[in-house]
C-alpha positions as CSV (number, residue, x, y, z in Angstrom):
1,X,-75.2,-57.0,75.0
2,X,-78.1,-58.9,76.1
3,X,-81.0,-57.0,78.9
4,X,-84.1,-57.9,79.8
5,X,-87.3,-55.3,79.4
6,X,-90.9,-56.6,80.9
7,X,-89.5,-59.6,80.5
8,X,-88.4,-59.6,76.7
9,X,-85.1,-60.0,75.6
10,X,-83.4,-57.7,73.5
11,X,-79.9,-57.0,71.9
12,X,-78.6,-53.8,72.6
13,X,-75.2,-51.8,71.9
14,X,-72.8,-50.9,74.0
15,X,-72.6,-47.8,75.4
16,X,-76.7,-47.7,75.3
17,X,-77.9,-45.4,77.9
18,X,-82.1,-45.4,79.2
19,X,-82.6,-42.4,77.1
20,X,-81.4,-43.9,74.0
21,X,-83.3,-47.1,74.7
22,X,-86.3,-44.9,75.0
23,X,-85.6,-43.6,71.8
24,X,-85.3,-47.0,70.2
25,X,-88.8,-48.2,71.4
26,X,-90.2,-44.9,70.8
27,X,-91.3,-43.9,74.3
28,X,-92.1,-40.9,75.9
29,X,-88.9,-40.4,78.5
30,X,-91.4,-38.2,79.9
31,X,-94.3,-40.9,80.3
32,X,-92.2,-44.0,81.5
33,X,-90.7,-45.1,84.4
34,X,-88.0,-47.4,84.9
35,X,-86.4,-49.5,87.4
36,X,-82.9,-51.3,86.5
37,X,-82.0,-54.3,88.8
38,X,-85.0,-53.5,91.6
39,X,-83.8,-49.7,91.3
40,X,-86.0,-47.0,90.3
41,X,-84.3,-44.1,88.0
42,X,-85.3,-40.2,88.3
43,X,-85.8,-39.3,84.7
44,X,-83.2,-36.7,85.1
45,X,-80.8,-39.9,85.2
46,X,-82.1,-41.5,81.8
47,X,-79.5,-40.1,80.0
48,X,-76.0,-40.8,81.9
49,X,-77.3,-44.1,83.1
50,X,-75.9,-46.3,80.9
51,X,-77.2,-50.2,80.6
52,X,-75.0,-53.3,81.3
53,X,-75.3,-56.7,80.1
54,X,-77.8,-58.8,81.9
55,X,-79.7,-55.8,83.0
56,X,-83.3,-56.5,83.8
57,X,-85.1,-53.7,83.6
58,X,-89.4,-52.6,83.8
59,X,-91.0,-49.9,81.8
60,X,-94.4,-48.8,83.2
61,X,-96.2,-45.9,80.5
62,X,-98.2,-43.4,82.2
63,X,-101.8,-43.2,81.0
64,X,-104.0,-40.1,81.9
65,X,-107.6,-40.2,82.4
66,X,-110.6,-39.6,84.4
C-alpha cells in the first residue's frame, strides 16, 4: 500500500496501524500528532486506527521550550 506522510510517499504493509507507523519512523506517539484525510486522531486511537491505501496523512512533532 501506497500513503502519503508531509507529503512523502512511502510503502507500507497491510494491516499498518498509526502506532506502528510511529514505530517505523521512530516517533514519539506521545510527541506527534496526526491527521488522516483532514481528520485529526486522539493518540488513544493510534493504535486501532489502521491506514488504507492512498491515505494522506501530517505528522506535526511537538517541541518544548521557553
Amino acid at each position: 500500500m501506497k500513503i502519503t506522510i508531509n507529503g512523502d510517499i512511502r510503502t507500507i504493509g497491510e494491516g499498518t496501524s498509526i502506532a506502528d507507523l510511529m514505530t517505523q519512523l521512530q516517533l514519539d506517539p506521545c510527541k506527534v500528532a496526526i491527521e488522516q484525510n483532514l481528520c485529526i486522531i486522539p493518540l488513544h486511537e493510534y493504535t486501532s486506527t489502521y491506514l488504507s491505501d492512498g491515505d494522506i496523512l501530517e505528522a506535526v512533532q511537538f517541541i518544548g521550550g521557553g
